[in-house]
C-alpha positions as CSV (number, residue, x, y, z in Angstrom):
1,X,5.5,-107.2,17.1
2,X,6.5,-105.5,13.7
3,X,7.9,-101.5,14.2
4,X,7.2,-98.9,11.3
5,X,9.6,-96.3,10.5
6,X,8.6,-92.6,11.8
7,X,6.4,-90.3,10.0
8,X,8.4,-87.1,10.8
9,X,10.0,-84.3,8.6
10,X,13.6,-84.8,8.8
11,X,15.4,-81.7,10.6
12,X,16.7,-80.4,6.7
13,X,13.3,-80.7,5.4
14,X,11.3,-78.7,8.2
15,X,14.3,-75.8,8.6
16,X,13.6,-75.5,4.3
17,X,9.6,-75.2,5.1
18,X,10.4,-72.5,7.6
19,X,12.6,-70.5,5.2
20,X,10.0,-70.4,2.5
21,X,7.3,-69.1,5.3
22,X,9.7,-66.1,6.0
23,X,10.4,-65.2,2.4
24,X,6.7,-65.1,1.9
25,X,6.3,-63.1,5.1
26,X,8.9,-60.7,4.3
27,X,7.5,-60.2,0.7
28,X,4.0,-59.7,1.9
29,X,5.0,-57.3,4.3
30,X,7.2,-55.1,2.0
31,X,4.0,-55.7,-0.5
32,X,1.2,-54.3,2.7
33,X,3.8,-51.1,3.1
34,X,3.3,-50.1,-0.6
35,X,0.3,-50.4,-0.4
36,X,-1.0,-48.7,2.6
37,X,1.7,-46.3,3.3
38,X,0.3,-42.3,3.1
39,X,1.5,-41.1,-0.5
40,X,3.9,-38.5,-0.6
41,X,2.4,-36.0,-3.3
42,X,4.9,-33.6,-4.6
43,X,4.5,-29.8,-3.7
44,X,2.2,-27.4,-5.5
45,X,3.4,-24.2,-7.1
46,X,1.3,-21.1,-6.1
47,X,2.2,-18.6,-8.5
48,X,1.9,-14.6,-6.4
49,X,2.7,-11.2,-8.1
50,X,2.8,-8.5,-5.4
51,X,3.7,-4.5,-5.9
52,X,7.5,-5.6,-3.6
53,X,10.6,-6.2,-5.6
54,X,11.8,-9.7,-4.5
55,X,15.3,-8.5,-3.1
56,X,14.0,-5.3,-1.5
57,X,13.4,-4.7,2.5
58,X,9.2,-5.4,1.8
59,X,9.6,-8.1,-0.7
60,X,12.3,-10.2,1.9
61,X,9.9,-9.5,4.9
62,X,7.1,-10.8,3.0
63,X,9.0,-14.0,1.7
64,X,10.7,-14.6,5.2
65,X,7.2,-14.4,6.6
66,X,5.2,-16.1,3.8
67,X,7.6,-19.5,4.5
68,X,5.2,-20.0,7.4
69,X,2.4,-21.2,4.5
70,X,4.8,-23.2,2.7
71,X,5.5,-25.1,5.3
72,X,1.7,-25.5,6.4
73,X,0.0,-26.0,3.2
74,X,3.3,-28.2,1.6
75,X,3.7,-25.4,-1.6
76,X,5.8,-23.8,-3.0
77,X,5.4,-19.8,-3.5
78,X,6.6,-18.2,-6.8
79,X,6.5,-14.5,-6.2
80,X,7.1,-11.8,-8.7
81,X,7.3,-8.5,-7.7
82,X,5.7,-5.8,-10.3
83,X,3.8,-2.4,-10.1
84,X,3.0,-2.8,-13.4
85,X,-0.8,-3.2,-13.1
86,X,-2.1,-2.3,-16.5
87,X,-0.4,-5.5,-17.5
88,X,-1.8,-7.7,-15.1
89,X,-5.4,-6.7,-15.9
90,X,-4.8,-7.3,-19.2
91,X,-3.7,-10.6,-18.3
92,X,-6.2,-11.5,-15.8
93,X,-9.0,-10.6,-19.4
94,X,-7.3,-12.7,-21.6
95,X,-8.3,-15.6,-19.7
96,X,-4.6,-17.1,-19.7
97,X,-3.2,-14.9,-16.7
98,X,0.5,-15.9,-15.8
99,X,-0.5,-15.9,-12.1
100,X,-2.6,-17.3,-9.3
101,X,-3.0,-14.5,-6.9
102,X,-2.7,-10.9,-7.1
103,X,-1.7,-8.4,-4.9
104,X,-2.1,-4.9,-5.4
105,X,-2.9,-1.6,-4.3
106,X,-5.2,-0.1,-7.3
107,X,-8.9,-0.4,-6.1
108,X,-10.3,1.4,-9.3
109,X,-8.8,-1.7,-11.6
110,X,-9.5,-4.3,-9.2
111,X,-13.3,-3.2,-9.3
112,X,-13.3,-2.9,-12.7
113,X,-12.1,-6.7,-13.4
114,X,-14.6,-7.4,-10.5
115,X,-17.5,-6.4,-12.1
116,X,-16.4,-7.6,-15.5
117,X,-16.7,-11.2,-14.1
118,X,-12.7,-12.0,-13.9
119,X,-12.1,-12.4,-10.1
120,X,-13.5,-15.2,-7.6
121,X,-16.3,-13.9,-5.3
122,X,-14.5,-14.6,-1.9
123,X,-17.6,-14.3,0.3
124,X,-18.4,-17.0,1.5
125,X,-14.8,-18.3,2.0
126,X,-14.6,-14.9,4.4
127,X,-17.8,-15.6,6.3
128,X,-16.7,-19.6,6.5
129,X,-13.9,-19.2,7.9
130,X,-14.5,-16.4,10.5
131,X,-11.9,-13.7,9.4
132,X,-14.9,-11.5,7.8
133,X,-15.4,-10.3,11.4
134,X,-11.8,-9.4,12.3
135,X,-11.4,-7.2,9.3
136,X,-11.7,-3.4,9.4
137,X,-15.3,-2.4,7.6
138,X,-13.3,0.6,6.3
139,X,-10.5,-1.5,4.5
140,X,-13.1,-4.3,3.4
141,X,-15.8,-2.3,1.7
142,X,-13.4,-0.8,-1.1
143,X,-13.3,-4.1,-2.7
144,X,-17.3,-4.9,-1.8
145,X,-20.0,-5.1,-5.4
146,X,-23.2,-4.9,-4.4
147,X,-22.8,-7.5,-1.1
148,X,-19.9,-9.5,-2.7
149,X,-16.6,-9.2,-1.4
150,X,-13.9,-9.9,-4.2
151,X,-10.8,-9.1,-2.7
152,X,-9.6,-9.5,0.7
153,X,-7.5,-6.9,2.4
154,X,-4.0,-8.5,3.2
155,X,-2.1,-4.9,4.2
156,X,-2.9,-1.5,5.6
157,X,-0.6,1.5,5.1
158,X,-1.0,5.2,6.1
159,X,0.5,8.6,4.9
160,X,0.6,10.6,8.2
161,X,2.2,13.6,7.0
162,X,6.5,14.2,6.8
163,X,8.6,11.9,8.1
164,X,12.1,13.9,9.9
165,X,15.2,12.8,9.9
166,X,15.4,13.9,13.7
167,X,18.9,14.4,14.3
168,X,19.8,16.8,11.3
169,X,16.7,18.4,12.7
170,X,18.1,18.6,15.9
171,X,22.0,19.8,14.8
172,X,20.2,22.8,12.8
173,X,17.5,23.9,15.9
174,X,14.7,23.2,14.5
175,X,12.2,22.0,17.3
176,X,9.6,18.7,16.4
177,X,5.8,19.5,17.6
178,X,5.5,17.5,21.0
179,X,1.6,17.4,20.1
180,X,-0.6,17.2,17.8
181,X,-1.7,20.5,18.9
182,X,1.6,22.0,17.9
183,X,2.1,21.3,15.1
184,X,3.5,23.5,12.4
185,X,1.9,25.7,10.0
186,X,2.7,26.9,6.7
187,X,5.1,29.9,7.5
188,X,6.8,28.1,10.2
189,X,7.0,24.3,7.6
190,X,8.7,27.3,5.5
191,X,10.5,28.9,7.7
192,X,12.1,25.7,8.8
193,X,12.6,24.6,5.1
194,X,14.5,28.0,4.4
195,X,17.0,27.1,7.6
196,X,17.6,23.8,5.9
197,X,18.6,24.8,2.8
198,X,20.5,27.9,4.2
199,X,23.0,25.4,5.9
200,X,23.1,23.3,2.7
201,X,20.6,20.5,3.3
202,X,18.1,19.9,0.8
203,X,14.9,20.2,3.0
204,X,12.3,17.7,1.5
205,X,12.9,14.5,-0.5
206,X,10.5,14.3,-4.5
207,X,11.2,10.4,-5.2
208,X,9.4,12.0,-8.3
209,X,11.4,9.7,-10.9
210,X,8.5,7.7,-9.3
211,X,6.1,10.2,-10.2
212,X,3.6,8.6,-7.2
213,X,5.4,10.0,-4.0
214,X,4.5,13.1,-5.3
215,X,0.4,12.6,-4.4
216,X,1.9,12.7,-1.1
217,X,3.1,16.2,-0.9
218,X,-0.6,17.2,-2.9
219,X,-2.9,15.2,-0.5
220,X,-2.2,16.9,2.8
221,X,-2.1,20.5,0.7
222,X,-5.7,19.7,-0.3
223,X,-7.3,18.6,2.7
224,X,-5.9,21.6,4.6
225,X,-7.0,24.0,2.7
226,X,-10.6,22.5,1.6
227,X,-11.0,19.7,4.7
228,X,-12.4,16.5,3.2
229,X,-15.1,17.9,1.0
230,X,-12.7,19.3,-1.8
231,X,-10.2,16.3,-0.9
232,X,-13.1,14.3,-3.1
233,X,-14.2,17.0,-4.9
234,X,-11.1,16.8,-6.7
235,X,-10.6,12.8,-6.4
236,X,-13.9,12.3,-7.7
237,X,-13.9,15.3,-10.0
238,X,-16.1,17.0,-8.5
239,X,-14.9,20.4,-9.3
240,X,-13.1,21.3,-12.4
241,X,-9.1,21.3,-12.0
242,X,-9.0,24.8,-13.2
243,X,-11.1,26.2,-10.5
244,X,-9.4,29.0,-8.3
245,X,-9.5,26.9,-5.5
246,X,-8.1,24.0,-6.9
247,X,-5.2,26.4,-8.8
248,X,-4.4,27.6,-5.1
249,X,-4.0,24.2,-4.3
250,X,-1.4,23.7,-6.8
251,X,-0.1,27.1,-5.8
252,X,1.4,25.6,-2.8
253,X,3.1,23.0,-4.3
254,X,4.6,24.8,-6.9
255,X,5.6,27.4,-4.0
256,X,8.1,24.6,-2.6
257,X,9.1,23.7,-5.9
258,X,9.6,27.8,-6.8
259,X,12.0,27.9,-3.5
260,X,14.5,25.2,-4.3
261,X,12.7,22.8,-1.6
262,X,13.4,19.9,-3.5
263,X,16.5,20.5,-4.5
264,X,18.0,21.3,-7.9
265,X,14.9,20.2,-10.8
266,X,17.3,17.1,-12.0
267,X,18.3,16.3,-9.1
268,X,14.8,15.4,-7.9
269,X,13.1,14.5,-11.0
270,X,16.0,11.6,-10.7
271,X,15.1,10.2,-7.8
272,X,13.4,6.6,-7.1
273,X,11.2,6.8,-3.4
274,X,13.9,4.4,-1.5
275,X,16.9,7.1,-3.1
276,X,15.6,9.7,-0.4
277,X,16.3,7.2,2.5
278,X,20.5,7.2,2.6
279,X,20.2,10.6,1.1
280,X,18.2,11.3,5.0
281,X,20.9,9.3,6.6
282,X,23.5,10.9,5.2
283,X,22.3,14.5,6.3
284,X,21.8,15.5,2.4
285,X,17.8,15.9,2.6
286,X,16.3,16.5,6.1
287,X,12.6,15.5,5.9
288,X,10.1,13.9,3.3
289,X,6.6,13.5,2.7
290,X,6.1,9.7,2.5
291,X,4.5,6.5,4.2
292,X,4.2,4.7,7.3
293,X,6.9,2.3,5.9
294,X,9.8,4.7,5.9
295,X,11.4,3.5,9.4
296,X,11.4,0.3,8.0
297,X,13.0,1.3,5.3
298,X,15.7,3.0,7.1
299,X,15.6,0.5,9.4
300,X,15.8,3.4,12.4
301,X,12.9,3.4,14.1
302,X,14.1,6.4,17.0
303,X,16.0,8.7,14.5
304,X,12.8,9.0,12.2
305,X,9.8,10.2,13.3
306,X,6.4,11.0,12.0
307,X,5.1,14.6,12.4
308,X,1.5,16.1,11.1
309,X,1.2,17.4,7.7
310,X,1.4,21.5,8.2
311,X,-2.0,23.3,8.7
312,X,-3.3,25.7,6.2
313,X,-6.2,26.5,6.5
314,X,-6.8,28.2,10.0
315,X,-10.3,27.2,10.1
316,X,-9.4,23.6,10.2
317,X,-6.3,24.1,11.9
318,X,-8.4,21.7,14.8
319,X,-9.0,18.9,12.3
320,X,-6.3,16.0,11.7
321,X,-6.9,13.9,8.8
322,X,-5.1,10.9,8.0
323,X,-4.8,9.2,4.5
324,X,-5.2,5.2,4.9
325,X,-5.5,2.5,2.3
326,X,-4.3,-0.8,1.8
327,X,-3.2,-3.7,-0.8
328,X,-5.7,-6.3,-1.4
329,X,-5.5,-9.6,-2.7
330,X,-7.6,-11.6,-5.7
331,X,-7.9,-14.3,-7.4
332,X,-8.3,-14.4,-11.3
333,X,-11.5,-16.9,-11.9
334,X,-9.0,-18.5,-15.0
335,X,-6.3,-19.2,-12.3
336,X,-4.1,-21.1,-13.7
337,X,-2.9,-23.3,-10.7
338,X,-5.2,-25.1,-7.7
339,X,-7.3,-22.3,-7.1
340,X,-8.6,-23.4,-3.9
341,X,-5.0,-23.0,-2.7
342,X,-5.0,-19.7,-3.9
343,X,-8.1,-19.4,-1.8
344,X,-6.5,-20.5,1.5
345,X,-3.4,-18.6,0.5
346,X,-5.3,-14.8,0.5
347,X,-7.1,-15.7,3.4
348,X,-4.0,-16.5,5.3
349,X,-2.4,-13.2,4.6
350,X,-5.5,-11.4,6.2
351,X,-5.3,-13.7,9.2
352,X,-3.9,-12.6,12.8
353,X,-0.8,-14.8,12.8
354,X,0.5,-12.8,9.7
355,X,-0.7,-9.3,10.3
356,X,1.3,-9.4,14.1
357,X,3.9,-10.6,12.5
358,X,3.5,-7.7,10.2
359,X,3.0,-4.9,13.2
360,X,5.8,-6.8,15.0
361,X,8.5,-5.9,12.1
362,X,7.6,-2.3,11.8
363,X,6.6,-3.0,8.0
364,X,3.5,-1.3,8.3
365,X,1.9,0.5,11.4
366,X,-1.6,-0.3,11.2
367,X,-3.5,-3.5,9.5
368,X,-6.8,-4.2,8.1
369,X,-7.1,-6.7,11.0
370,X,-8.3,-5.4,14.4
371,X,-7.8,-8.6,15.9
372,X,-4.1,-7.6,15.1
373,X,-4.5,-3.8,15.5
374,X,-5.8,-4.8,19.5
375,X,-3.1,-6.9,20.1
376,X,-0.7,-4.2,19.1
377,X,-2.2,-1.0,21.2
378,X,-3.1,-3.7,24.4
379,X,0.9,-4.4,24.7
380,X,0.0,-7.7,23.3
381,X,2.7,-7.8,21.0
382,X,5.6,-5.2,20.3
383,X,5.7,-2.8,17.9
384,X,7.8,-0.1,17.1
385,X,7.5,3.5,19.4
386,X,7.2,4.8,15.7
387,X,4.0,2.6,14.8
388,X,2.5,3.4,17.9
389,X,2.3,7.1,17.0
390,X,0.8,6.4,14.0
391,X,-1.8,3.7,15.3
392,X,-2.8,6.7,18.1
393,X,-3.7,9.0,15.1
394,X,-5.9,6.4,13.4
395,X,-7.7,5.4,16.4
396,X,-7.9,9.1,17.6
397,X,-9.2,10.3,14.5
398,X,-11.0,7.5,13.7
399,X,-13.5,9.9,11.6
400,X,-11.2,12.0,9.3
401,X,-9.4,8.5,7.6
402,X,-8.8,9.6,3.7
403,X,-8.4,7.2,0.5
404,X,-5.6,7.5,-1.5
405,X,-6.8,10.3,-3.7
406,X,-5.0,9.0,-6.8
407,X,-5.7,5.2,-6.1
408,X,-9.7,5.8,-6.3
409,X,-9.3,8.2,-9.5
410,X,-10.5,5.9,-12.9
411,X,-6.8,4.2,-13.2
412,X,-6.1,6.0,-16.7
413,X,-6.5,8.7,-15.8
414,X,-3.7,8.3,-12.2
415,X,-1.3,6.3,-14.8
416,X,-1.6,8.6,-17.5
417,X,-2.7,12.0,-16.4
418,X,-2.3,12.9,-12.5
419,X,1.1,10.8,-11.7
420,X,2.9,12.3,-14.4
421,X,1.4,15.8,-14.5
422,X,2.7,16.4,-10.8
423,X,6.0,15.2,-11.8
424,X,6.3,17.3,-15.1
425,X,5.6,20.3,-12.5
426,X,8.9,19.5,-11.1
427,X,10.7,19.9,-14.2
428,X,8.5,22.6,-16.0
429,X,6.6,24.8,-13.5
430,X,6.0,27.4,-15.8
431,X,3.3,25.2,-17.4
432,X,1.5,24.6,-14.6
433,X,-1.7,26.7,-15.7
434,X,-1.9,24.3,-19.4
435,X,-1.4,21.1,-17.3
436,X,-4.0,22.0,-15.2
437,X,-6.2,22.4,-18.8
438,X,-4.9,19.4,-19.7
439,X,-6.2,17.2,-16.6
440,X,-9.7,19.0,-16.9
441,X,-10.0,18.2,-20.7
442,X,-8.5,14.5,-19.6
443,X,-10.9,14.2,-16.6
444,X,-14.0,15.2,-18.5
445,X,-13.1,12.4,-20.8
446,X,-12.0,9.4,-19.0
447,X,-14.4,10.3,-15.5
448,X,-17.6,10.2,-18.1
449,X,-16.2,6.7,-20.0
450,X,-15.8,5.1,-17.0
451,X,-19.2,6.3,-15.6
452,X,-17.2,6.9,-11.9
453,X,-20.3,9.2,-10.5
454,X,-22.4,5.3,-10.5
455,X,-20.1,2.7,-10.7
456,X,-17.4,3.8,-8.1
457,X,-18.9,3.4,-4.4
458,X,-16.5,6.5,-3.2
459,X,-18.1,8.6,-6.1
460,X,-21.5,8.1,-5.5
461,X,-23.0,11.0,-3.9
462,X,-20.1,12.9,-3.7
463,X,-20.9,16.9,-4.4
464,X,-19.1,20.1,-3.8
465,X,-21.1,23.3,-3.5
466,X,-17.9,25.4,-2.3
467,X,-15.9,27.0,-2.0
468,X,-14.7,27.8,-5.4
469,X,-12.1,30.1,-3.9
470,X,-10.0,30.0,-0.6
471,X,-10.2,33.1,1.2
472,X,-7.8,32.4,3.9
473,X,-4.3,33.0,4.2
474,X,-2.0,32.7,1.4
475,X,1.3,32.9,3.3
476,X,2.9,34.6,0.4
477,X,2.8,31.5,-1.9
478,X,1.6,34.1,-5.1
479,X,4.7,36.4,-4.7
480,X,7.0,33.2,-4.2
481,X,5.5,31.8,-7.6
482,X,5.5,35.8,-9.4
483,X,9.0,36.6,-8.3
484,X,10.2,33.1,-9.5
485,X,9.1,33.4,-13.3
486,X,5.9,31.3,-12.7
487,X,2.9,32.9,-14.2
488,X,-0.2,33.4,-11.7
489,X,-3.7,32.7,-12.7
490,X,-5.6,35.9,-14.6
491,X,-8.0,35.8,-11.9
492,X,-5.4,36.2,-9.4
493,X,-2.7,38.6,-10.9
């Protein structure tokens, strides 16, 4: 019987077979992961200019909170801070704007690029995704063309009246109204102003190097002496500005300008809106007509405290109005970055998850969301004792809420005219009565180029049949203005 040698791999020849088969394993692995593994794209850059300065207290609180949507939506925000709006309107028309989102508080330019076919229609991203319903009507509707909805209201501020510095208040006597009901009127606002500045205090803060803080002193002056029908009258120009009515309106205004209220003329044409705040904590000026924002500011939200606006008028001494606007985000249609980004970005600030955080930080003390706003009265979330004043007096008087009177004016003539004419009062109030000539002959001109009366929603339907003069008390604002070298009206002198 004849044997044949074995057909088997020798132990060297199968351990090289099996070597091969893991390299080739290995490689097709590493070649699978390449291949299927989830691609990491780089981030995006969403470029945002907002009316905060990037290192002050709003601008940090918006960044800190705005890291929430990097984080989410994997981008980057680039955010410049600006008020200069002019600019960015002219940007947003030359069809190369710098930007992907704006944010900003001037209503009258936004609805002007609106309706020259420069911003996205957000619509139907508002209705898709719900938040149409949480937004206050009142905040929404400013930025609403005939049905379409072109910017989305991402904050909501109010001017309540006079902010006090409570405890230089309190080391000088001067008791806060407890109610609404009590609070001051003119002679006693005086009277109190006069205590100031006997001990050395200067009793109310301009921020007029700003020019706009100064609308704040003029808005309440207005609406308590004419209520809300000459408060538009004279926003919507309505009534000429050198009507005896609206001259008495300036009258008061230049009275605490006439009695050293505001401290030397340099010393407050010099001063920026965030100067007054260490000039309060320091005991140098006492109280200051100014925004909801002003605790946060100070970042004292027990030694500052909201009070009503004086009463005037003693007929409407009962009536509490409250001015209320916002800051509203759009998108340029020539964005120059992913603009359904931008999209989702606006949306997101109008959301409930960043107005609470909003409420919660004392920013602002009310929001254009009443999702939010609910959550903030129910206890739902915390917000400071000095908001909570503030969001009773909205929701109280719920029916005497006031636009910015400057805001919904045709924006040339609130840059160019109104800002600077209150300021130049401050300086030079012995030209009051030719300013006053000088915003009529400007408002004729720019009110009728700008056809407000049809194309502003505010300004449509708006009349004023009177008063032309106001017959009430005067509390001795004339004689303050005569015995000070400024020259009265001929009507009145």
């Amino acid at each position: 019987m004849t044997h044949g040698r074995s057909l088997g791999l020798s132990r060297t020849a199968l351990m090289a077979i099996i070597a091969v088969i893991v390299v080739v394993v290995i490689i097709g692995g590493v070649v699978a992961y390449f291949i299927t593994r989830p691609s990491i794209t780089p981030k995006q850059t969403l470029v945002v200019y907002g009316p905060w300065g990037v290192n002050t207290p709003e601008g940090q609180l918006f960044l800190s909170i705005v890291k929430g949507f990097e984080k989410e939506y994997h981008v980057n925000i680039e955010y410049v801070g600006t008020t200069d709006y002019t600019t960015e309107a002219q940007e947003i028309m030359s069809g190369s704007p710098p930007f992907d989102v704006v944010i900003n508080s001037e209503v009258s330019l936004l609805r002007q690029l609106a309706e020259g076919g420069y911003l996205v229609d957000l619509t139907p991203y508002l209705e898709q995704s719900g938040l149409l319903n949480q937004l206050i009507p009142y905040y929404v509707n400013y930025l609403n063309i005939s049905g379409s909805i072109y910017g989305v209201p991402v904050d909501a501020w109010t001017k309540p009246g006079i902010y006090v510095y409570v405890p230089t208040l309190e080391k000088y006597g001067i008791p806060l109204p407890q109610t609404i009901s009590t609070r001051w009127n003119w002679t006693q606002f005086m009277y109190y102003a006069s205590v100031l500045k006997s001990h050395g205090v200067i009793p109310l803060g301009a921020g007029a190097a700003d020019e706009w803080p100064l609308v704040i002193i003029y808005e309440p002056i207005v609406y308590s002496i004419g209520g809300k029908d000459l408060y538009y009258a004279i926003m919507c120009h309505k009534i000429s500005y050198t009507s005896p009515i609206v001259e008495q309106t300036f009258e008061f205004y230049l009275a605490l300008i006439a009695e050293g209220y505001f401290g030397p003329p340099a010393f407050a044409a010099s001063q920026h809106f965030t100067d007054v705040y260490p000039l309060m904590e320091n005991g140098t000026v006492a109280m200051y007509f100014m925004g909801d924002w002003t605790p946060f500011f100070m970042n004292n939200y027990t030694a500052v405290q909201p009070i009503m606006a004086p009463s005037i008028n003693p007929a409407l001494a009962d009536q509490y109005f409250v001015v209320t606007s916002g800051d509203w985000a759009v998108v340029p249609k020539d964005a120059p970055g992913n603009k359904t980004l931008a999209i989702e970005f606006v949306l997101w600030l109008a959301s409930t998850g960043f107005q609470e955080r909003v409420l919660e930080s004392g920013w602002r003390s009310v929001s254009p969301n009443r999702v939010a706003m609910e959550a903030a009265v129910s206890g739902k979330i915390t917000v400071p004792l000095a908001s909570k004043i503030v969001e009773e007096w909205v929701l109280q008087f719920s029916n005497n809420l006031l636009p910015d009177i400057a805001d919904n004016m045709p924006s040339q003539f609130e840059y160019n005219v109104f800002w600077p004419t209150l300021a130049e009062m401050i300086s030079n109030p012995s030209g009051w009565l030719s300013y006053l000539q000088y915003m009529e002959d400007e408002a004729n001109l720019i009110y009728n180029q700008t056809n407000w009366d049809n194309t502003y929603p505010l300004c449509q339907n708006v009349t004023y049949t009177g008063p032309y003069v106001y017959t009430g008390p005067m509390y001795n604002v004339p004689q303050i203005l005569k015995s000070s070298g400024i020259p009265l009206p001929s009507w009145q002198s």
